[in-house]
C-alpha positions in Angstrom: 35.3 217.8 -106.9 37.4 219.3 -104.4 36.4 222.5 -102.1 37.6 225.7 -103.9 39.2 228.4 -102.9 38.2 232.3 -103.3 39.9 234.1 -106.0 40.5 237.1 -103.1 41.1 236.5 -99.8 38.4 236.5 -96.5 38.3 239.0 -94.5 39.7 237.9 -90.8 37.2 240.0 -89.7 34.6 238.8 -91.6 35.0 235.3 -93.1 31.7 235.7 -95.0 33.3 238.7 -97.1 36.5 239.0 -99.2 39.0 242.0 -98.9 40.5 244.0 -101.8 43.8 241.6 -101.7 44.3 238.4 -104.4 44.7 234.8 -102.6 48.7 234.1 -103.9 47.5 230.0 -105.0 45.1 232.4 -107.6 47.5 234.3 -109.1 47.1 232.3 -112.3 43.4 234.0 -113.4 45.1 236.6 -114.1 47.3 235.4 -116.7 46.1 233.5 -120.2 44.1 230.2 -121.0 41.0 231.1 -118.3 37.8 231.3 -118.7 34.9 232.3 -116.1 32.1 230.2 -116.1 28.9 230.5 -114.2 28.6 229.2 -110.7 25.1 227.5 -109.9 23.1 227.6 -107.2 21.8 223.8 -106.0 23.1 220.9 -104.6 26.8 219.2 -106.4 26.9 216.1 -107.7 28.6 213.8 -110.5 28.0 211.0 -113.2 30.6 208.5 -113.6 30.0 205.6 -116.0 26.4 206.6 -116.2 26.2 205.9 -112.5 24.9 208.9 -110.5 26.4 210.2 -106.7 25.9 213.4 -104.6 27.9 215.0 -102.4 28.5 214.2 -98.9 30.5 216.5 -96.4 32.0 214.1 -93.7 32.7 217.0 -91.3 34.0 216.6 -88.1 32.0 214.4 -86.2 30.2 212.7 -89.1 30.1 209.2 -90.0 32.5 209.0 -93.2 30.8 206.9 -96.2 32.5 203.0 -96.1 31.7 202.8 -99.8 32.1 206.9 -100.5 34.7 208.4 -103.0 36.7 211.2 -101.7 36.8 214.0 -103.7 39.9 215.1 -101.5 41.7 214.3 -98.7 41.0 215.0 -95.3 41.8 218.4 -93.6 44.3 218.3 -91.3 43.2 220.7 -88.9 39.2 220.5 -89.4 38.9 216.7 -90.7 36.5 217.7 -92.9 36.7 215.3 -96.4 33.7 215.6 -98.8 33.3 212.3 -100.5 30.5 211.1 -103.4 28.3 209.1 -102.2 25.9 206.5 -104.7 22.2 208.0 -105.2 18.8 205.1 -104.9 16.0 205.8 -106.4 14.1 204.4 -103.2 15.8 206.9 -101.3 13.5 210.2 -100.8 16.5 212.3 -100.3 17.5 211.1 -103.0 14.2 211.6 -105.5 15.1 214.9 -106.9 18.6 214.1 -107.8 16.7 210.7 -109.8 14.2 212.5 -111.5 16.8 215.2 -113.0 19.1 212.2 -114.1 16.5 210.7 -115.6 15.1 213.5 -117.2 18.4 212.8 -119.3 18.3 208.7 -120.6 16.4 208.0 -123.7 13.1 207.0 -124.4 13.7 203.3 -123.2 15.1 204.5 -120.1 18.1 202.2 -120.9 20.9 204.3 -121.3 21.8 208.0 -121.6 21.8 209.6 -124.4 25.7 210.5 -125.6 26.7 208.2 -122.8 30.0 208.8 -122.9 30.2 212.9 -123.2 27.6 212.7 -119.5 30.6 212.4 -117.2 31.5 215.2 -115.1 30.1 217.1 -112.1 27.0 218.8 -111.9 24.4 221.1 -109.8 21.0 219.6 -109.1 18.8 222.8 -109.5 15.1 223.1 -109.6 11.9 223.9 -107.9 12.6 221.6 -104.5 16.3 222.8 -104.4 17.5 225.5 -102.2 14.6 227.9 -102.7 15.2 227.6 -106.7 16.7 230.6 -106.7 18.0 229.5 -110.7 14.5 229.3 -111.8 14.4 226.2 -113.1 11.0 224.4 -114.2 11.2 220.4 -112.4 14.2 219.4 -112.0 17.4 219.7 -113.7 21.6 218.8 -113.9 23.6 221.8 -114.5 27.0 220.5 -115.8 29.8 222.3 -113.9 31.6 225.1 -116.6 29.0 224.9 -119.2 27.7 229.0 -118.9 30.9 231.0 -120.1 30.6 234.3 -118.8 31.8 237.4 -120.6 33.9 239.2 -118.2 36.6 241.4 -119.1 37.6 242.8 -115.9 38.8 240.2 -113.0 39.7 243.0 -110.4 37.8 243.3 -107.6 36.2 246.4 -108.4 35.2 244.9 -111.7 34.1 241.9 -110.4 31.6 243.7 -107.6 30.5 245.9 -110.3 29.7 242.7 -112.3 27.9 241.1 -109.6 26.2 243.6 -108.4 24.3 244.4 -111.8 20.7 243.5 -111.6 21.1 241.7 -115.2 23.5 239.8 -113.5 21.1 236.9 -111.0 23.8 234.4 -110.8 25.5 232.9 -107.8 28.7 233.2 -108.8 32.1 233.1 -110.6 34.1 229.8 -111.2 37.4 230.8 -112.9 38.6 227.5 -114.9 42.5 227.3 -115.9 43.1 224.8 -118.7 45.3 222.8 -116.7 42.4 221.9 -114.3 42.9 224.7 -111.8 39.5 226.3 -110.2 39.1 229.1 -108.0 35.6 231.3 -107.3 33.8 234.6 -106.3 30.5 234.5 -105.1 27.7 237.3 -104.9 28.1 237.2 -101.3 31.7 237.2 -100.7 31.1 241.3 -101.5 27.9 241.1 -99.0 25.7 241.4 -102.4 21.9 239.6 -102.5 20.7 237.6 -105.8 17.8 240.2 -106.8 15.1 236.8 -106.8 14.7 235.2 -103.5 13.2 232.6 -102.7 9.7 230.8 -104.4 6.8 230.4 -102.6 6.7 226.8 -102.5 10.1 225.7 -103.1 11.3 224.8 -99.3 13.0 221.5 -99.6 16.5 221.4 -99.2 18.5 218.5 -100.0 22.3 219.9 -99.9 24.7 217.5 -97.8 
């Protein structure tokens, strides 16, 4: 899964915010065959051939992975390359990512159920995950794309308006192209807060 762009550009000023003025690679969102999906809060990772990784960012000065897979390749200017990396169960930085996978085998613990439609990237979310901000009761696997949002407006008054509605408590926009093209908005790229913060006892963080 490789890093994805903004759908408008940063502000120079401000690289935390975006300004009124459309990034020319996104263009494309604003033509047919896209959809906007919701954009999770938690920690990426994938299942491939009912085998289970998480993400690792090698950035600069990092150790990159000898058995990793790279999601993309390297940054010229920064070196930064996230890769997947495998997940063990006897790892504890590793434990919630396990017990949210296996929250999804069968009863025999053998193999998943619809093994072959569990492929794809994912967000561990939960009470131990970044604060839990998605409410989520234990701990679960989001799959990437799977919340289509209704969104009729893509401009970015119509998109801050969007976000900014309390009804609204999600992270973020991914915009999906059906030729495999991804761009986002986020909450905070307009300086707006999710409405929840925090849970009392949910501290852990286990992003890469």
């Amino acid at each position: 899964m490789k890093k994805i762009t903004t759908l408008y550009k940063k502000d120079v000023n401000n690289l935390s915010r975006v300004i009124k003025e459309v990034n020319p690679e996104n263009e494309w969102v604003f033509g047919s065959d896209v959809i906007a999906t919701q954009k999770f809060d938690g920690s990426a990772c994938m299942i491939k051939d009912c085998i289970l990784y998480k993400r690792y960012d090698a950035k600069k000065g990092r150790e990159k992975p000898e058995y990793g897979i790279p999601c993309q390749e390297e940054d010229p200017i920064t070196g930064h390359q996230p890769y997947w990396v495998l997940c063990y169960k006897r790892k504890p930085e590793d434990k919630y990512f396990c017990e949210a996978f296996e929250a999804m085998v069968d009863e025999d613990k053998k193999l998943p159920a619809c093994f072959d439609s569990l492929d794809g990237t994912y967000e561990l979310c939960g009470e131990k995950v970044e604060g839990n901000p998605e409410h989520i009761k234990g701990h679960k696997l989001l799959k990437h794309g799977s919340v289509v949002l209704d969104i009729s407006d893509y401009s970015f008054e119509g998109l801050k308006a969007y976000l900014s509605n309390p009804l609204n408590d999600i992270e973020g926009i991914v915009f999906h192209h059906t030729d495999g093209r991804m761009c986002k908005i986020r909450k905070s790229d307009f300086g707006i807060k999710r409405q929840h913060g925090m849970e009392e006892n949910s501290t852990i963080k286990v992003k890469l």
